[in-house]
LUMFIVEX-464122 format. One record per atom (N, C-alpha, C): chain; y, x, z. Coordinates in Angstrom, 3 decimals, m for minus. Last residue first. Layout:
! residues N
node mol = A; Y = Y; X = X; Z = Z $
...
END
This chain:
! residues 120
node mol = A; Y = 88.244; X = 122.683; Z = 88.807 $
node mol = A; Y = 87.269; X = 123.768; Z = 88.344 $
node mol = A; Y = 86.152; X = 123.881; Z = 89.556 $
node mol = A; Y = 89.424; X = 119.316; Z = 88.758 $
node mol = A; Y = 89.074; X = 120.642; Z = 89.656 $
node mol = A; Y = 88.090; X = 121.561; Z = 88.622 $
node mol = A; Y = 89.826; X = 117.297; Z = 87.428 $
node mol = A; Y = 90.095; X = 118.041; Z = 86.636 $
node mol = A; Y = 90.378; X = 119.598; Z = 87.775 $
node mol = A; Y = 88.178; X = 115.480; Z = 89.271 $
node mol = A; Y = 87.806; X = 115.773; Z = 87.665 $
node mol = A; Y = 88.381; X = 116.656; Z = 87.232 $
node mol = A; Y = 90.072; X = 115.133; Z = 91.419 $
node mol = A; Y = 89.017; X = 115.545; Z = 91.505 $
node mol = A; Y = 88.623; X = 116.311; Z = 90.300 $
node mol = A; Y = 92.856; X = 113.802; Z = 89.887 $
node mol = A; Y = 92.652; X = 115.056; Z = 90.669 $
node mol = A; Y = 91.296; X = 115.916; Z = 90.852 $
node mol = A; Y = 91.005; X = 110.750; Z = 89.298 $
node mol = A; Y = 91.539; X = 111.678; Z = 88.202 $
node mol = A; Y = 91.576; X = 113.170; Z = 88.429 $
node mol = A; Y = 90.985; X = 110.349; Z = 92.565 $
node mol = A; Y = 89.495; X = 110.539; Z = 91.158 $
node mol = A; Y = 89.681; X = 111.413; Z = 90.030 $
node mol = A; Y = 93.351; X = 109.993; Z = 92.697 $
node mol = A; Y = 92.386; X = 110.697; Z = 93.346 $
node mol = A; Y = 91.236; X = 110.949; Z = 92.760 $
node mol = A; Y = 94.113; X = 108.304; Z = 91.387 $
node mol = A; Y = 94.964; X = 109.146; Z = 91.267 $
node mol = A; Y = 93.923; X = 110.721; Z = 91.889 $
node mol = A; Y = 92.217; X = 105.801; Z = 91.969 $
node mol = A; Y = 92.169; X = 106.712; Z = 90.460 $
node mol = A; Y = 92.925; X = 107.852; Z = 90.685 $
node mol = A; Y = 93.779; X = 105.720; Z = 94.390 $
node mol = A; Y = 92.551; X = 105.869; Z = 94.759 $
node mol = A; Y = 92.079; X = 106.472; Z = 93.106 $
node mol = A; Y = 96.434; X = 104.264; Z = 94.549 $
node mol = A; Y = 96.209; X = 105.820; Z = 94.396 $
node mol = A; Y = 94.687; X = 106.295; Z = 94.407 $
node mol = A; Y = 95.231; X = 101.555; Z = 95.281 $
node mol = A; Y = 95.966; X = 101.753; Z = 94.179 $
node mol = A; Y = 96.128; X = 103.988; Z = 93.856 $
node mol = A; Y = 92.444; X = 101.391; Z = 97.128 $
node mol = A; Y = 93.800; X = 101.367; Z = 96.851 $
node mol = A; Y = 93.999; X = 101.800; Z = 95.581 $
node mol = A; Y = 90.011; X = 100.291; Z = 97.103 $
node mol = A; Y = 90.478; X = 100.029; Z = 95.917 $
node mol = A; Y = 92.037; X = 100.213; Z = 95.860 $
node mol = A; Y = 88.805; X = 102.279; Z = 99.433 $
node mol = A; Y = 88.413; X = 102.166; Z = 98.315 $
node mol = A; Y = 89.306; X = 101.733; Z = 96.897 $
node mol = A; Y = 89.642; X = 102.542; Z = 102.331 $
node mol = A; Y = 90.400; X = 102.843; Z = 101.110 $
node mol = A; Y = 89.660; X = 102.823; Z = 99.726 $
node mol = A; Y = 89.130; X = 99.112; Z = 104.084 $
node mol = A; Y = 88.595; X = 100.295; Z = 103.635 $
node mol = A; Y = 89.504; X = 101.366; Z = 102.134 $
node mol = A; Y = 91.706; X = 97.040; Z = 105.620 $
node mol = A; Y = 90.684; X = 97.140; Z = 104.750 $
node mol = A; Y = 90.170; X = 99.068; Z = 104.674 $
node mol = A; Y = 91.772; X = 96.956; Z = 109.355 $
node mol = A; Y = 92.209; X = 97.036; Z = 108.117 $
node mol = A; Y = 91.574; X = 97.418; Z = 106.632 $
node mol = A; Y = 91.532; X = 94.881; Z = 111.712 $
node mol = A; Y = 90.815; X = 95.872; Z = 110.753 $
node mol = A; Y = 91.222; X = 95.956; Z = 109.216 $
node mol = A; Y = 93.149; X = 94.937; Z = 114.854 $
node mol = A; Y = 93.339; X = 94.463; Z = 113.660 $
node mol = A; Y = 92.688; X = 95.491; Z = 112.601 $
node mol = A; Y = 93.442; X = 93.538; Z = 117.989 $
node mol = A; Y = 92.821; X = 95.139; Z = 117.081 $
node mol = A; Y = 92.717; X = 94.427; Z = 115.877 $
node mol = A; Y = 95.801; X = 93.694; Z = 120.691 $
node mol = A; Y = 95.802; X = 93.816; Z = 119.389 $
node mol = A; Y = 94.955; X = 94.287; Z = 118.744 $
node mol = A; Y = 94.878; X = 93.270; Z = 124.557 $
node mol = A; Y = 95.129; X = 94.246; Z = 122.947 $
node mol = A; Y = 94.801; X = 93.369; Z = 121.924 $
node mol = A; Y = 94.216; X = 91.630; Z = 126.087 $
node mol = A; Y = 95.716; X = 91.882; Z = 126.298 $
node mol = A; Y = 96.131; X = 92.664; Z = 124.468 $
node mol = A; Y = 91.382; X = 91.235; Z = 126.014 $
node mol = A; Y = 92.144; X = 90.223; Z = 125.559 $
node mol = A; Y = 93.479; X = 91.015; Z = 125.245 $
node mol = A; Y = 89.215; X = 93.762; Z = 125.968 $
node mol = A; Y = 90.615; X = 93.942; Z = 125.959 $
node mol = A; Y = 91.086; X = 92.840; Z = 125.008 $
node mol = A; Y = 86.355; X = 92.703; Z = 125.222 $
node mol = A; Y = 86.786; X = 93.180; Z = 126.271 $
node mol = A; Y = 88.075; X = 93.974; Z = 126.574 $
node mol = A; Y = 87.160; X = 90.988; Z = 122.845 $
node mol = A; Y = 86.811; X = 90.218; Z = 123.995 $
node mol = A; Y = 86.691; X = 90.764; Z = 125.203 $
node mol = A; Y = 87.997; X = 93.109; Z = 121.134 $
node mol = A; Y = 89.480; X = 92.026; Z = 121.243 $
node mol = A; Y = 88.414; X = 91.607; Z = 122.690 $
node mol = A; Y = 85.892; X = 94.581; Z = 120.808 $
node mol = A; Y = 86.863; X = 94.705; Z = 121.543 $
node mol = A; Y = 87.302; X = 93.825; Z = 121.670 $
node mol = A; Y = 83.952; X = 92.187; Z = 119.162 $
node mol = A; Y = 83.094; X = 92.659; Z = 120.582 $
node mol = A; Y = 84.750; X = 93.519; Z = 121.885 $
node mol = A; Y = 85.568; X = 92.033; Z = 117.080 $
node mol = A; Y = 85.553; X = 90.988; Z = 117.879 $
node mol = A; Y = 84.644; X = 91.154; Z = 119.207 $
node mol = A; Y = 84.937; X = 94.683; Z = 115.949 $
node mol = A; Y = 86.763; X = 94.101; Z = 116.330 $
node mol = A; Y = 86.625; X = 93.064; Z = 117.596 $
node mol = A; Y = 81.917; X = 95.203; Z = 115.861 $
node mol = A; Y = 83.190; X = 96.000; Z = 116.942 $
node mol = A; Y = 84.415; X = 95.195; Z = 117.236 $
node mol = A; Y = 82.347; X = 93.189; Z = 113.787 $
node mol = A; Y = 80.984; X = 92.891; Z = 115.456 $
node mol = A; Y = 82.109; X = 93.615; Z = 116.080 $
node mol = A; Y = 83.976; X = 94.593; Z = 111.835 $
node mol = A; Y = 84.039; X = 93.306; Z = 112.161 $
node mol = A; Y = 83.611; X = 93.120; Z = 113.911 $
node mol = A; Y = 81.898; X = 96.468; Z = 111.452 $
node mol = A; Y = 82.975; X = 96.822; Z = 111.682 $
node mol = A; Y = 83.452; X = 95.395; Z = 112.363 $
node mol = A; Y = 79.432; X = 94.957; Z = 110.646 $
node mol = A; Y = 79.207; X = 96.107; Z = 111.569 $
node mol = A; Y = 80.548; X = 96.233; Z = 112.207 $
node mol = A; Y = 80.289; X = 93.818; Z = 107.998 $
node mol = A; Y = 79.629; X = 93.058; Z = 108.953 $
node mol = A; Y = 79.681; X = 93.855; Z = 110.317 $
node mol = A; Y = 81.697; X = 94.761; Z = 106.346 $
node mol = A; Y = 82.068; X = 93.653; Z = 106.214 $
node mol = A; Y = 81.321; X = 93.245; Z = 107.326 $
node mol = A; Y = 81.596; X = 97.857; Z = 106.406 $
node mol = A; Y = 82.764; X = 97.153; Z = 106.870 $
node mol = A; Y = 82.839; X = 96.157; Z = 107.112 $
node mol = A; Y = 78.427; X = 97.759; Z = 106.202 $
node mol = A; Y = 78.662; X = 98.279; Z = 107.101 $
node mol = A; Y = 80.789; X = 98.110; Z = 107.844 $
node mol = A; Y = 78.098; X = 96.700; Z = 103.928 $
node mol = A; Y = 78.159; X = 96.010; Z = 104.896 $
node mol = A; Y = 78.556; X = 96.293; Z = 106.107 $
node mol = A; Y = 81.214; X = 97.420; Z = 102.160 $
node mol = A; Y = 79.589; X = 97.421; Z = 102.089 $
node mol = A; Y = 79.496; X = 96.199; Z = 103.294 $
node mol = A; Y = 83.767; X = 98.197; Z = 99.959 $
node mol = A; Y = 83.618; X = 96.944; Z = 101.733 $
node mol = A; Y = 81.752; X = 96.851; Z = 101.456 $
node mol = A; Y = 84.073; X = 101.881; Z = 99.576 $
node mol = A; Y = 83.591; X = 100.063; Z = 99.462 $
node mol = A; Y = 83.630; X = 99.200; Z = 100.570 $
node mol = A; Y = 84.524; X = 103.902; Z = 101.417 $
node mol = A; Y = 85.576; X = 103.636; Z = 99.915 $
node mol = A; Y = 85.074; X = 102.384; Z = 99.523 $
node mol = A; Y = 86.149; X = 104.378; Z = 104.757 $
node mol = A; Y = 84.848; X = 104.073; Z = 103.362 $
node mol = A; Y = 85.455; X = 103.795; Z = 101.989 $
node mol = A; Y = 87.229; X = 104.755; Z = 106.811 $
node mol = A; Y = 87.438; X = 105.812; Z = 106.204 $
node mol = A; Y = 85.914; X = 105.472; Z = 105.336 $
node mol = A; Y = 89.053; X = 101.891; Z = 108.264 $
node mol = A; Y = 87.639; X = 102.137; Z = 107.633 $
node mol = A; Y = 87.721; X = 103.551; Z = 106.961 $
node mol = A; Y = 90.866; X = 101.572; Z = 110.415 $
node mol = A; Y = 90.922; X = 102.028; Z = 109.675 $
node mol = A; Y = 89.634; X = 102.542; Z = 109.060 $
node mol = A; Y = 92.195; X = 99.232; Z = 113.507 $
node mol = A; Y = 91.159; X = 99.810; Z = 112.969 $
node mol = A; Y = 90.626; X = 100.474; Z = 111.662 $
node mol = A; Y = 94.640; X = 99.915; Z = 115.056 $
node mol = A; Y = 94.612; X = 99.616; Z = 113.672 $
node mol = A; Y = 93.373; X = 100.279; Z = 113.590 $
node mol = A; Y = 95.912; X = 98.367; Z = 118.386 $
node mol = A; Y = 94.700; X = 99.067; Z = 117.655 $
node mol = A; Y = 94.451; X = 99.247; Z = 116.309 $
node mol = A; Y = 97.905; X = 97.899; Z = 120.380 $
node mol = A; Y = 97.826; X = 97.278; Z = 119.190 $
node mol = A; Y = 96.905; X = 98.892; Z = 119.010 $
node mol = A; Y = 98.655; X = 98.958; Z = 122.894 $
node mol = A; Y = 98.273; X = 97.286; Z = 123.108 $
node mol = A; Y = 98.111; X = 96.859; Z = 121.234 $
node mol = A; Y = 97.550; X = 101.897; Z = 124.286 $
node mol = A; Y = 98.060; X = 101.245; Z = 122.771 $
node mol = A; Y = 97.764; X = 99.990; Z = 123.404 $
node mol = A; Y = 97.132; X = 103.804; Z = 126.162 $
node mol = A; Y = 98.512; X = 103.072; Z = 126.506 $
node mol = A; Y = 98.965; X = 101.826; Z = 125.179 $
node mol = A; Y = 95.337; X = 105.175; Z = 126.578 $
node mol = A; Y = 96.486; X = 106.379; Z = 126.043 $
node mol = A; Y = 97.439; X = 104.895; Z = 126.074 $
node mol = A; Y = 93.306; X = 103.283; Z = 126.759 $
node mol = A; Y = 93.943; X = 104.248; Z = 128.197 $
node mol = A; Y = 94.355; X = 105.001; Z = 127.555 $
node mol = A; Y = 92.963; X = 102.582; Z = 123.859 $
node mol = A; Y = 93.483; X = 101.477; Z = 125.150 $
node mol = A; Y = 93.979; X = 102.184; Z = 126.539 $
node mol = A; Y = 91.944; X = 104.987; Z = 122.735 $
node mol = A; Y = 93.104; X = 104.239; Z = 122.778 $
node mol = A; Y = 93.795; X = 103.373; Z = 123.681 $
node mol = A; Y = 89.582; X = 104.619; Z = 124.244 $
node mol = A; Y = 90.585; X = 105.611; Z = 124.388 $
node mol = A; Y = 91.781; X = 105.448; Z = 123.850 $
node mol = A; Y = 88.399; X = 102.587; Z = 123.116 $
node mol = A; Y = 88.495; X = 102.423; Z = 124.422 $
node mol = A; Y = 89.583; X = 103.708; Z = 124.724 $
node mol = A; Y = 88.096; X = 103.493; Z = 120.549 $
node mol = A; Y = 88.827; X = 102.367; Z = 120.749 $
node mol = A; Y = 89.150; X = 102.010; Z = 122.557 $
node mol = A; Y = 86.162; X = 105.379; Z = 120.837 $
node mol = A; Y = 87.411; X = 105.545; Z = 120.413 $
node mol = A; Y = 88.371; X = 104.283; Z = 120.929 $
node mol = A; Y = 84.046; X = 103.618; Z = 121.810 $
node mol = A; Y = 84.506; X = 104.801; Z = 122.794 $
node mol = A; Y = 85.780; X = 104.856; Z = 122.429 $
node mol = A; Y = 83.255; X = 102.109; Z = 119.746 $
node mol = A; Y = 84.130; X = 101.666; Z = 121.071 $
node mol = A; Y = 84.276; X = 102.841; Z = 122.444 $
node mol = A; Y = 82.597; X = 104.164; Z = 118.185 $
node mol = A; Y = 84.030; X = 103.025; Z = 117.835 $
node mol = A; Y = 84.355; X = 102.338; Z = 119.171 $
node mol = A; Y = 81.743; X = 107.164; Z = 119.476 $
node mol = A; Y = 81.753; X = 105.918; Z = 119.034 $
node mol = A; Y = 82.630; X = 105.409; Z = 118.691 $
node mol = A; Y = 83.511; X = 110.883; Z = 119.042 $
node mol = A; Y = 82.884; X = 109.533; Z = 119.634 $
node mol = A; Y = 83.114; X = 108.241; Z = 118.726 $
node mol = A; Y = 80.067; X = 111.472; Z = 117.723 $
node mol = A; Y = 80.939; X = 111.135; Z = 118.891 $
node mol = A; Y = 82.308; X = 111.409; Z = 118.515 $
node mol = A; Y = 77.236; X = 110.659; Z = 115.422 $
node mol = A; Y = 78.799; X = 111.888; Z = 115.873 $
node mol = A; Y = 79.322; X = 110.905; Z = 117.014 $
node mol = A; Y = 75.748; X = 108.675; Z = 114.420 $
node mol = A; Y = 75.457; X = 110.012; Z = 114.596 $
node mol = A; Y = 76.585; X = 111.117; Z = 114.455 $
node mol = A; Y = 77.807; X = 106.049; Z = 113.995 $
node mol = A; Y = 76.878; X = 106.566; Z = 113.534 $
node mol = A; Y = 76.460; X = 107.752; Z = 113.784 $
node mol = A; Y = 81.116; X = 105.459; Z = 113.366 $
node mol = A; Y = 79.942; X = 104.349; Z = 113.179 $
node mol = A; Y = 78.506; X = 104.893; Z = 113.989 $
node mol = A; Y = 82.907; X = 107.494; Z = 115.131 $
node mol = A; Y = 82.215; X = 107.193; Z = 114.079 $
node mol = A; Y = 81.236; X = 106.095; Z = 113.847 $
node mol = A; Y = 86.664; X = 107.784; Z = 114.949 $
node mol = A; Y = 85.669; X = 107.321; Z = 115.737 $
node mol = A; Y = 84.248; X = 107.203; Z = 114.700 $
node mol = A; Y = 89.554; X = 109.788; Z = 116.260 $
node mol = A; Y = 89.019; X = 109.652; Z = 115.052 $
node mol = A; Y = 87.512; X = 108.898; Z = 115.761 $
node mol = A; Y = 92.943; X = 108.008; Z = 116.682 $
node mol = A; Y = 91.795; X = 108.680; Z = 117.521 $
node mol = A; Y = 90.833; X = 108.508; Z = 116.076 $
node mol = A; Y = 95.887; X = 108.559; Z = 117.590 $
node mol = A; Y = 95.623; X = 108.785; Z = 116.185 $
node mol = A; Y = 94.119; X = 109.055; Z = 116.455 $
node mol = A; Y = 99.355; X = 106.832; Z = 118.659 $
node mol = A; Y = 97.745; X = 107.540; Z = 119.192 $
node mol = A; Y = 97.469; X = 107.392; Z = 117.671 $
node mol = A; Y = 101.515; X = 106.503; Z = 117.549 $
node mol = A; Y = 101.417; X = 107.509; Z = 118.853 $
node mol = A; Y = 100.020; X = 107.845; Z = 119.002 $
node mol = A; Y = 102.415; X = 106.867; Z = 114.262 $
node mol = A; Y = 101.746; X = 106.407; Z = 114.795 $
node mol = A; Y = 101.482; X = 107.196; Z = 116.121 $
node mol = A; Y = 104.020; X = 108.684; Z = 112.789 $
node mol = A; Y = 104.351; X = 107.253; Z = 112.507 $
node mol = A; Y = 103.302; X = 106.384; Z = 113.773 $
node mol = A; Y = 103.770; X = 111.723; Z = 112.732 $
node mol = A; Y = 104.490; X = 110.966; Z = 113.949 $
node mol = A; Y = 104.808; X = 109.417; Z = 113.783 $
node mol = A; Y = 102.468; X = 113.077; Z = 111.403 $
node mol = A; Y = 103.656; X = 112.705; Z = 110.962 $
node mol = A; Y = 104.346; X = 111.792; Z = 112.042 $
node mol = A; Y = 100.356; X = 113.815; Z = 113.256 $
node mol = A; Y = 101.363; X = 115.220; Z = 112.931 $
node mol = A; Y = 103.022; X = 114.597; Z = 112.038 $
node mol = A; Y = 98.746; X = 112.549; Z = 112.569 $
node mol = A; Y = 99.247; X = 112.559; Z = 114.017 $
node mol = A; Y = 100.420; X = 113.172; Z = 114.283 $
node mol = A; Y = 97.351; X = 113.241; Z = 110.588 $
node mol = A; Y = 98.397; X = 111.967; Z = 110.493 $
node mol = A; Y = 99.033; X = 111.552; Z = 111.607 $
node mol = A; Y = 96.399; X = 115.152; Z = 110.849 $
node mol = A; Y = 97.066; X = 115.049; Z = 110.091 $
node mol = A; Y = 97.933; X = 113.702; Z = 110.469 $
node mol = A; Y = 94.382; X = 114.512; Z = 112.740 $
node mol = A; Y = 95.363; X = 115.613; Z = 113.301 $
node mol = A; Y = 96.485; X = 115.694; Z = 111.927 $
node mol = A; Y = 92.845; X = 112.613; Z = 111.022 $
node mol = A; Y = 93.788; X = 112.181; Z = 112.539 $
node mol = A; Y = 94.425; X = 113.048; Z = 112.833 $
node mol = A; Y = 92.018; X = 114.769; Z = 108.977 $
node mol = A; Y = 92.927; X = 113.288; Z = 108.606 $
node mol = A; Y = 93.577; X = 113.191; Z = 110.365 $
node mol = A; Y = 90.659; X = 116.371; Z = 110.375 $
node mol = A; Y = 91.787; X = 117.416; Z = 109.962 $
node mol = A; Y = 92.336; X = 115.442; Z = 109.719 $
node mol = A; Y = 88.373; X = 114.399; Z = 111.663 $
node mol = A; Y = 89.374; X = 114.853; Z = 112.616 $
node mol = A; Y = 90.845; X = 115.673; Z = 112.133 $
node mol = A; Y = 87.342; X = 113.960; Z = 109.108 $
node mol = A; Y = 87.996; X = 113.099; Z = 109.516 $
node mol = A; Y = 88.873; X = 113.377; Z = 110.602 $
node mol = A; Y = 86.034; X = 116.222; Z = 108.511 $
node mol = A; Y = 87.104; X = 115.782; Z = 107.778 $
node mol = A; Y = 87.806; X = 115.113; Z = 108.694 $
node mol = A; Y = 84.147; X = 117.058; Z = 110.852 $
node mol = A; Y = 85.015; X = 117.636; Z = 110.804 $
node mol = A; Y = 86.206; X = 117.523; Z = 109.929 $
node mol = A; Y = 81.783; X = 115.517; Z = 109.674 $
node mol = A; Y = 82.486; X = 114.763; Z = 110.705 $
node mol = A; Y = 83.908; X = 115.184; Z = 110.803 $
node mol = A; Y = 81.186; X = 118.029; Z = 108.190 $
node mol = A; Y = 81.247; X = 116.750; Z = 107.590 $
node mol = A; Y = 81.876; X = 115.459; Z = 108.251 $
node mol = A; Y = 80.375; X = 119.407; Z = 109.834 $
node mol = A; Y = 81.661; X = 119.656; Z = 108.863 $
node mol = A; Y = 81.731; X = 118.800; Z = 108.241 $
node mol = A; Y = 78.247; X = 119.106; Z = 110.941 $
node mol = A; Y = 79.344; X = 118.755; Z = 111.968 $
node mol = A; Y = 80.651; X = 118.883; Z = 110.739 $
node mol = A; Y = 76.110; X = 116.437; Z = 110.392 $
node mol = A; Y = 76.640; X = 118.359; Z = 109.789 $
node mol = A; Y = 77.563; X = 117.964; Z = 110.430 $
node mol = A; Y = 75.197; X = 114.152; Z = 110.542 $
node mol = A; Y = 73.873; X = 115.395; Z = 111.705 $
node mol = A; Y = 75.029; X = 116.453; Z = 110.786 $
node mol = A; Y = 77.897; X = 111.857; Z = 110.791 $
node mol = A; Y = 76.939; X = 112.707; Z = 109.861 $
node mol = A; Y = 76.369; X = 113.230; Z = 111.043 $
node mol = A; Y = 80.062; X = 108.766; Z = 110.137 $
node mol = A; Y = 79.260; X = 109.954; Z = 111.514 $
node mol = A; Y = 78.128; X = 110.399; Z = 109.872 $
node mol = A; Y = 81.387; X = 106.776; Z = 108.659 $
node mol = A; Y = 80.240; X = 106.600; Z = 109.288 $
node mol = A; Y = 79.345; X = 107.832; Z = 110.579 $
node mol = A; Y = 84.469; X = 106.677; Z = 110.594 $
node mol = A; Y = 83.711; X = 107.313; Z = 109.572 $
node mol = A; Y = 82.116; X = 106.619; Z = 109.483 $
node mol = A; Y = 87.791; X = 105.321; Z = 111.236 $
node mol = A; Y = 86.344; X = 104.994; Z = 111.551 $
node mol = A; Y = 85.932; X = 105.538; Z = 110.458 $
node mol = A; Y = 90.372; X = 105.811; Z = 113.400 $
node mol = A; Y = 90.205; X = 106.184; Z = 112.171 $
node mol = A; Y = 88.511; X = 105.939; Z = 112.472 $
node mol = A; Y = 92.934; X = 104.189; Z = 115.089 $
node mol = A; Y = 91.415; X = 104.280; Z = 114.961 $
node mol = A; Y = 90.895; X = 104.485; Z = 113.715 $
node mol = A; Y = 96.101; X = 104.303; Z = 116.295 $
node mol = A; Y = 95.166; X = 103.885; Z = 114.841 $
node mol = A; Y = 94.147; X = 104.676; Z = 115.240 $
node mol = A; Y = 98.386; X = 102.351; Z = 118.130 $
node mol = A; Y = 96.945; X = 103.372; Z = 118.315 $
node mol = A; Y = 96.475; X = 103.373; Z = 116.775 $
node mol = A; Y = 101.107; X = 101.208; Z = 119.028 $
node mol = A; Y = 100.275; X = 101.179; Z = 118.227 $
node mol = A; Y = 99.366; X = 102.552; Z = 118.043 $
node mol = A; Y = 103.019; X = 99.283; Z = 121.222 $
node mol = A; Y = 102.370; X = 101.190; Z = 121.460 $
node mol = A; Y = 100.890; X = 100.732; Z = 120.123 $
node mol = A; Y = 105.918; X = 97.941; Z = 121.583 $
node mol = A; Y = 104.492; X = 97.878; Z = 121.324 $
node mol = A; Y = 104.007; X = 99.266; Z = 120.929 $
END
């Protein structure tokens, strides 16, 4: 099984701001746990979620990990994200797309907060 992860932002108008999320997919592409590593945005940046997700599917993934790059389940995970899963799964039956929660309440997520705070 050829697992793809789909990294999802909301999209920004600053390109450096879109520009995180691509150093994360070239990062995490780089550890080699995952073959495809596509970055996609909700929202004002390219490319889309079902662009991304469609590029996955022609790099060869039959399993899709859809990956919220939000820190709350708003609506935009709980309702928007969702529409995408079940709008793909119906135009690629054969694929896997499975949404995985948002990083908000992971457990390293204070670890990260804490780090921040004690930046100069």
């Amino acid at each position: 099984m050829s697992t793809a992860v789909l990294l999802i932002a909301h999209g920004s108008r600053r390109a450096e701001a879109n520009q995180d999320l691509v150093e994360v997919a070239d990062r995490l592409r780089e550890t080699g746990e995952f073959e495809f590593v596509v970055p996609s945005y909700l929202e004002l940046a390219e490319p889309s979620i079902p662009d991304g997700a469609r590029q996955c599917v022609e790099l060869g993934a039959s399993e899709v990990r859809m990956l919220p790059y939000f820190l709350s389940a708003g609506s935009h995970v709980t309702r928007d994200l969702e529409r995408f899963r079940n709008d793909l799964a119906a135009e690629f039956p054969a694929v896997s797309f499975k949404l995985c929660p948002p990083l908000g309440l992971h457990p390293l997520m204070l670890e990260i907060v804490r780090d921040r705070l004690r930046e100069d």
